[in-house]
C-alpha positions in Angstrom: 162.7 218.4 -173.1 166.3 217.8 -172.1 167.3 215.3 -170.0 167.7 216.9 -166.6 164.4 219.0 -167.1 163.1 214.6 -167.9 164.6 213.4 -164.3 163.3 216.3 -162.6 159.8 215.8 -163.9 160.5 211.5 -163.2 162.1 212.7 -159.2 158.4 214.6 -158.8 156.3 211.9 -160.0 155.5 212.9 -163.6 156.9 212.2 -166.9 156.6 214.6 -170.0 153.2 212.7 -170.6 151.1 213.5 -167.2 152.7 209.8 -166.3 153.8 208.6 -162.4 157.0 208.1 -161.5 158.7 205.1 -163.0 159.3 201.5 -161.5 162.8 202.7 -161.1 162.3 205.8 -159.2 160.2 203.6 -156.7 162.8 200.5 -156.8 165.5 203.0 -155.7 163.5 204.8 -152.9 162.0 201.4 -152.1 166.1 199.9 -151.9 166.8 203.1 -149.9 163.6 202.7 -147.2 164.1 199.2 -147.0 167.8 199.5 -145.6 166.3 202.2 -143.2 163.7 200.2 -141.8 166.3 198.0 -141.2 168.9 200.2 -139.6 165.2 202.1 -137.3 164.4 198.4 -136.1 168.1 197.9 -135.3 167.9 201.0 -133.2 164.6 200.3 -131.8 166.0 197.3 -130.4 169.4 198.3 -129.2 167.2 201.1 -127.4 165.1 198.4 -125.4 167.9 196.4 -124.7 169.9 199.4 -123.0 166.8 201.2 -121.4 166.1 197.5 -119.8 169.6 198.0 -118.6 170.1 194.4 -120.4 173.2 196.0 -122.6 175.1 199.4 -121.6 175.3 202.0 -124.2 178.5 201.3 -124.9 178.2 197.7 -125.0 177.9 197.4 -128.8 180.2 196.2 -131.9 179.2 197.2 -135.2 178.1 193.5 -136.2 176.5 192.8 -132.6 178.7 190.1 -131.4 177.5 189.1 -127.4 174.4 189.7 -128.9 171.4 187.3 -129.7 171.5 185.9 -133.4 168.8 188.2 -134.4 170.7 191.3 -134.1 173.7 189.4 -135.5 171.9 188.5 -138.8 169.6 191.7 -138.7 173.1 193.8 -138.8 174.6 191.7 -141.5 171.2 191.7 -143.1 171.8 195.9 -143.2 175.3 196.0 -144.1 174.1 193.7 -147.2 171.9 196.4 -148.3 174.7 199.3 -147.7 176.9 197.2 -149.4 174.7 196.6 -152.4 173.4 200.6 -152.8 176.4 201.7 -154.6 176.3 199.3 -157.1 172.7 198.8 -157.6 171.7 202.1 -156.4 174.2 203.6 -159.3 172.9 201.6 -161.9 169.3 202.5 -161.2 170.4 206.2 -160.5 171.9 206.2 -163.8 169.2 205.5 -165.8 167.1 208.0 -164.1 169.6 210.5 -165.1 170.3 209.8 -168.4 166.7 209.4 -168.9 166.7 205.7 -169.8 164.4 204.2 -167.2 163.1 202.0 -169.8 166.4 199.6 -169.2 165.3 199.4 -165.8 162.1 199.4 -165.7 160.8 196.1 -166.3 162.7 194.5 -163.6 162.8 197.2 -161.3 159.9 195.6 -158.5 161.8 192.1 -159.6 165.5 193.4 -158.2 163.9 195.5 -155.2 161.8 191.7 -154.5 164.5 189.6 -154.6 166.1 192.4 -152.1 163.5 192.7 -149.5 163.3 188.7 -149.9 167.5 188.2 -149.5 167.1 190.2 -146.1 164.0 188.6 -144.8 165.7 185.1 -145.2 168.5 186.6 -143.6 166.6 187.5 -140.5 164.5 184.2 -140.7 167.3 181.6 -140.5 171.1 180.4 -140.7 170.4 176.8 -142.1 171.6 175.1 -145.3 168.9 175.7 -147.3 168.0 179.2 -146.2 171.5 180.2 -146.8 170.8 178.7 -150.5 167.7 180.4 -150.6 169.2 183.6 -150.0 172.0 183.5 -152.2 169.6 182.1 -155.4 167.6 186.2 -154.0 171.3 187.4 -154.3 171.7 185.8 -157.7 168.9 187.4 -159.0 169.9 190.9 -158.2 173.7 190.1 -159.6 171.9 189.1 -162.8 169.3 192.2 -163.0 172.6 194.0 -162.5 174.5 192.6 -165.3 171.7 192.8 -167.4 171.0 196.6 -166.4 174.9 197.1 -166.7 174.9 195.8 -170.2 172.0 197.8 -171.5 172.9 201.2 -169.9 176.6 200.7 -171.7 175.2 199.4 -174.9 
């Protein structure tokens, strides 16, 4: 089985054994759904706020300044994730294609975690130690990357 025919069977959720799709396939869809959710409850709310007639349609900056914290820190909490998807979306995309999801794998639920958790935080809190909190998530994922980098080169 050549490789693409192997990410094609991965992509439909089974391997050349019967198997499920890997942890990698569902980090990346999981990485990719979570910055949606974010972006839909973004919309959501922007869509109460101008049906309320509370903000005009045109009353919004892409990071929500005038706006209440929330929305500041749920925006920067999006652009996080659409900032990180190349990178981490790459790495993970790469190993599905060259068929070497066994790199990735293992800390696949880890790095999409320490994601979800990094955002959460975000929209939680400003303070010292949440901001520490939330870069230690960060950390995690920077190291996962490195790691992932590493092994896909080697």
């Amino acid at each position: 089985m050549d490789s693409l025919e192997r990410t094609i069977y991965e992509l439909r959720g089974t391997n050349d054994f019967g198997g499920h799709m890997s942890s990698t396939v569902y980090a990346l869809t999981g990485f990719v759904s979570w910055a949606l959710f974010l972006l839909v409850l973004m919309e959501v709310i922007r869509t109460y706020l101008v049906m309320t007639g509370k903000v005009p349609a045109n009353g919004f900056t892409p990071g929500n300044a005038g706006l209440s914290p929330f929305l500041q820190r749920l925006s920067r909490a999006h652009a996080n994730c659409i900032e990180g998807l190349p990178i981490f979306g790459s790495l993970l995309a790469i190993a599905i294609m060259t068929s070497r999801t066994g790199i990735t794998d293992p800390l696949a639920y880890e790095f999409l975690g320490a994601r979800i958790i990094q955002s959460i935080i975000h929209l939680i809190s400003t303070s010292s130690i949440m901001v520490s909190l939330r870069f230690t998530a960060f950390a995690v994922q920077m190291a996962i990357g490195l790691y992932w980098s590493w092994k896909l080169i080697a």
